[in-house]
N, C-alpha and C positions, 0 to 999 in steps of 0.2 A: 683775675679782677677781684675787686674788695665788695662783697653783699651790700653794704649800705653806710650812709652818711648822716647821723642825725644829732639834733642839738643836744648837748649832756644832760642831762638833771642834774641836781646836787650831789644826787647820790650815784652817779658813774663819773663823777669829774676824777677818783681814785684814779680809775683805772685811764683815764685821760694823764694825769699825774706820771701815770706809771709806763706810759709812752715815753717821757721827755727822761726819765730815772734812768731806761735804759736805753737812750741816745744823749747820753751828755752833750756831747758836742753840739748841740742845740742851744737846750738849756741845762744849766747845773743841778744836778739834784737836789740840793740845798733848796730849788723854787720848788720844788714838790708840794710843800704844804700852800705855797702863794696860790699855785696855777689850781688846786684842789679846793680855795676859797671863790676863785671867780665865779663860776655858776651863781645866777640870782641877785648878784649884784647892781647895781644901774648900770645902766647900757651896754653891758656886756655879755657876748652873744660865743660862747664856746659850742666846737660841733666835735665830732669823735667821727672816724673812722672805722668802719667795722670788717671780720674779717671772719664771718659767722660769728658767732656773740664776743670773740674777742676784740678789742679795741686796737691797732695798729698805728695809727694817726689820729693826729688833732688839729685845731687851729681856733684861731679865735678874732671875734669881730668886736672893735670899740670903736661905741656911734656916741658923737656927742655932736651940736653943733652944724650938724648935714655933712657932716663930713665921718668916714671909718677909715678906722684904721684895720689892717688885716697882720696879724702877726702870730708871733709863740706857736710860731706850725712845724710838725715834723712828724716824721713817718718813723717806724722799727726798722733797724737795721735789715733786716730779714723779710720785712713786704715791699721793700724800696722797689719801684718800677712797673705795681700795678694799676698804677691810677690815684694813690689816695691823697697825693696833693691838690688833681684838678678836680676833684671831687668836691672835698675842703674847699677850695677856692670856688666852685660854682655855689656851694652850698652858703658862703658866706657873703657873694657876691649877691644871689637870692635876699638873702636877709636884708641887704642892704636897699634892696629895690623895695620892699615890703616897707621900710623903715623910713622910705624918703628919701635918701642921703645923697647927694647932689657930690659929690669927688669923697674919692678911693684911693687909699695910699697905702703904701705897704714898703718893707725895704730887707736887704737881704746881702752876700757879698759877692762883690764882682768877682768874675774866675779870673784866674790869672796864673801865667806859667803852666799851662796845658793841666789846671786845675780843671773836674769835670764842670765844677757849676750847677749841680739838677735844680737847685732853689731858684736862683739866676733864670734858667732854660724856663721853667715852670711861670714863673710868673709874665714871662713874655710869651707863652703860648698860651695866658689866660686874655693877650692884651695890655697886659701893662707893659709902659716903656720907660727907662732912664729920664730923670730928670737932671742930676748931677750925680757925681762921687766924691762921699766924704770920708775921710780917715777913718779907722775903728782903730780904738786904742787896746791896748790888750796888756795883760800884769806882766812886767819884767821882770825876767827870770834871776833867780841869784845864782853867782856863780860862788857861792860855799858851800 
């Protein structure tokens, strides 16, 4: 299991950055420098996952309006399975009850084709359930 769950400062959103660096498939590294501005921003609530002082996971809450959103979450290839998304999700879910926030929204891709799904699986063993399913569009590849 992951030691603890706490909001980033400014100055550990780096190493928050440097979770998604190396799990692209998340987010592209290219956001590195985006996700390393959120901290301190308005209404936005980034938490980090820790795994004794290293950081493993992350996520992030935007509350605007009584409404959050829960996103840009992802674990290190290599801590995946001890807890550190429902952690993140309780931790952000917390925030949101501190904040007011009257609906929780969050979205992720459906499995498919005996795809595992843990993002899918996680957020329904936080409570959340499907509302719809919408496309996700993705860059066409060239074949030159």
């Amino acid at each position: 299991m992951l030691a603890s769950v706490r909001e980033a400062e400014r100055i550990e959103l780096e190493a928050y950055a440097d979770v998604f660096a190396a799990a692209p498939d998340f987010v592209p590294v290219e956001a590195a420098p985006w996700l390393d501005a959120l901290a301190g921003r308005p209404d936005w609530h980034v938490f980090a996952a820790y795994d004794g002082e290293r950081a493993v996971g992350g996520g992030a809450l935007f509350a605007s309006d009584g409404t959050g959103w829960l996103g840009i979450a992802g674990t290190l290839p290599e801590a995946r399975g001890r807890g550190s998304q429902g952690a993140l999700f309780a931790a952000r879910i917390e925030r949101a009850r501190e904040l007011g926030l009257e609906l929780l929204v969050t979205e992720t891709g459906v499995p498919r084709g005996g795809e595992p799904g843990p993002s899918y699986r996680n957020m329904l063993r936080v409570g959340f359930g499907p509302t719809y399913v919408r496309p996700n569009y993705t860059r066409a590849t060239s074949s030159r």
